[in-house]
C-alpha positions in Angstrom: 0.0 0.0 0.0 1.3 3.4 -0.6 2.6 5.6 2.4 -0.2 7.5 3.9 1.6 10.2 3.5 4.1 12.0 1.6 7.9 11.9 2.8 9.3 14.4 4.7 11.3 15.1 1.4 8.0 16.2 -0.7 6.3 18.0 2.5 9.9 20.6 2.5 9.9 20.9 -1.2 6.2 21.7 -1.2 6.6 24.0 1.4 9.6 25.6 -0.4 7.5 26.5 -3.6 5.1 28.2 -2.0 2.1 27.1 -4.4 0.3 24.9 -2.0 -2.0 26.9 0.1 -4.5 24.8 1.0 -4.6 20.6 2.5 -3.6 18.1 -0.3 -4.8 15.0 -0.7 -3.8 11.8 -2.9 -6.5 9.1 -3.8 -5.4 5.7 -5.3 -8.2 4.5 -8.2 -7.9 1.0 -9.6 -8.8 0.2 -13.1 -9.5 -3.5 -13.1 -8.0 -5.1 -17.1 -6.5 -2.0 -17.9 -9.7 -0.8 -18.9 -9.2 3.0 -18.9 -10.5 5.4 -21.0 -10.1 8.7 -19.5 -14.3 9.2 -18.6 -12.9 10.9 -15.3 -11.1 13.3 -16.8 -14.4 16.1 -17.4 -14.9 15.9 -13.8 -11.4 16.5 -12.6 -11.7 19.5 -14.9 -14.6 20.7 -13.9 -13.6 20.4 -9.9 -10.5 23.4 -11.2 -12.5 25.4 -13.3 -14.9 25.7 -9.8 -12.1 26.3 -8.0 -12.9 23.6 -5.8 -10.0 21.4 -6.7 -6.2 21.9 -8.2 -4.5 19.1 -9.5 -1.0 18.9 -8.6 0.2 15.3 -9.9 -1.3 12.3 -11.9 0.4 9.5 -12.7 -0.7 6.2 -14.0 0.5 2.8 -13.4 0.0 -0.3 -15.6 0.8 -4.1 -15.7 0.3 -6.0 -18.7 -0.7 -9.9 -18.6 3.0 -10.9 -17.8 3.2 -8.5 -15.1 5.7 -5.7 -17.1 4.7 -2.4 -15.2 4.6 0.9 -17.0 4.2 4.4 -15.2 3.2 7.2 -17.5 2.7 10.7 -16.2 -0.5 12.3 -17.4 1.3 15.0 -19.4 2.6 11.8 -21.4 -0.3 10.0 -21.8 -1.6 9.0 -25.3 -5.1 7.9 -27.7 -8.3 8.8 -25.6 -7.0 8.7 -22.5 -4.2 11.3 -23.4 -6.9 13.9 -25.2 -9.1 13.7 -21.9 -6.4 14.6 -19.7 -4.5 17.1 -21.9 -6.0 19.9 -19.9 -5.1 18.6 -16.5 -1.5 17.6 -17.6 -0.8 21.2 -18.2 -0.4 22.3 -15.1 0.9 18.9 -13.1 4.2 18.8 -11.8 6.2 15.3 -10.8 5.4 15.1 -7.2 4.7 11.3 -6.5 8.4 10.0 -5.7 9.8 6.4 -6.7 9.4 5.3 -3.7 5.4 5.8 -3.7 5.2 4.8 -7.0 7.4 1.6 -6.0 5.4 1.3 -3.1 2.0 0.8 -5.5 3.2 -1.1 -7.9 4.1 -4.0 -5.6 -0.2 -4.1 -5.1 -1.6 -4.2 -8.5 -2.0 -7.5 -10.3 -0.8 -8.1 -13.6 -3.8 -6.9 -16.5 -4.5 -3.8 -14.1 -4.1 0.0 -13.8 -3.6 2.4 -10.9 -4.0 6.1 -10.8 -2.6 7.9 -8.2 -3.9 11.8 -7.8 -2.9 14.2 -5.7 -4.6 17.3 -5.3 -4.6 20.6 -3.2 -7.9 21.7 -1.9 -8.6 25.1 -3.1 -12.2 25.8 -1.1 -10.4 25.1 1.8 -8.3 28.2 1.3 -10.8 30.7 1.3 -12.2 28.6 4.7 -9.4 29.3 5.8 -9.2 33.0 5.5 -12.9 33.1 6.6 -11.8 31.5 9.8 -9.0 34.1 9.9 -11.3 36.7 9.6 -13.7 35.6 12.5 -10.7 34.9 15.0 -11.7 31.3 14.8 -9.2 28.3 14.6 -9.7 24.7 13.1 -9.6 22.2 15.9 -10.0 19.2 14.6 -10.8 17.3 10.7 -11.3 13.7 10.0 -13.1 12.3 7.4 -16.4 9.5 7.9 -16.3 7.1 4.5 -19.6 7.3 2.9 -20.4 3.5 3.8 -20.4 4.4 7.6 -22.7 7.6 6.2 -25.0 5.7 4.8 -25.5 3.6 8.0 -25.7 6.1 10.0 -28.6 7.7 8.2 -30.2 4.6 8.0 -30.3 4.3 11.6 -31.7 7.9 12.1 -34.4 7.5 9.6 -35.1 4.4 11.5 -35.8 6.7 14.6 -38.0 8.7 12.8 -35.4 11.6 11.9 -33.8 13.0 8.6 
């Protein structure tokens, strides 16, 4: 599984660009018999163009049936794929190191893809500054999955709420 976080190493050079302003996060998708055609891609777009999102890396990883694993970038992605992720891929920078890439590679099985995407989050910026502005300070984040969500609510309809 790849580190739940970045290295030390990325945190400084992040913090020595100056760019990122806001939390990042990385998600790992799986594309089960390298069956990937880029459909994501509009969405990812249209989480910038809201400001909601900026993409800072991409990367893809693929096995073939023998198990030979290729990593492409999304700047240097080709076909379909490559046209629905042209506009992303201008603004990405190589941020995932070996080692995390390594790291993933060791989980996927041969005849499948990973994509690993790492992203700042932008509406958290202006949060920020809002909170700022009313003297207030962020005490605590953590994130529910949308399974344990969905049980929940469950439960509270059951008691005659939501």
């Amino acid at each position: 599984m790849i580190h739940s976080e970045l290295s030390d190493e990325r945190r400084i050079v992040m913090a020595k660009q100056g760019k990122i302003m806001g939390p990042v996060d990385y998600l790992t998708l799986r594309f089960p018999g390298n069956k990937f055609s880029g459909k994501i891609a509009p969405e990812l777009v249209d989480l910038e163009k809201k400001g909601i999102i900026r993409v800072i890396d991409l990367v893809f990883l693929m096995k073939d049936a023998k198990g030979k694993l290729v990593t492409i970038e999304a700047k240097n992605l080709e076909g379909e794929a490559g046209a629905a992720f042209r506009e992303l891929a201008k603004h990405t920078d190589e941020w995932f190191s070996e080692g995390d890439i390594e790291a993933l590679a060791t989980s996927i099985p041969k005849n499948s893809s990973r994509a690993l995407l790492l992203f700042e989050n932008l509406w958290a910026v202006r949060f920020r500054d809002a909170l700022v502005d009313a003297d207030a300070e962020l005490v605590g984040f953590d994130r529910i999955p949308p399974e344990t969500m969905a049980k929940a609510e469950k439960k509270v309809k059951a008691k005659g709420g939501a």
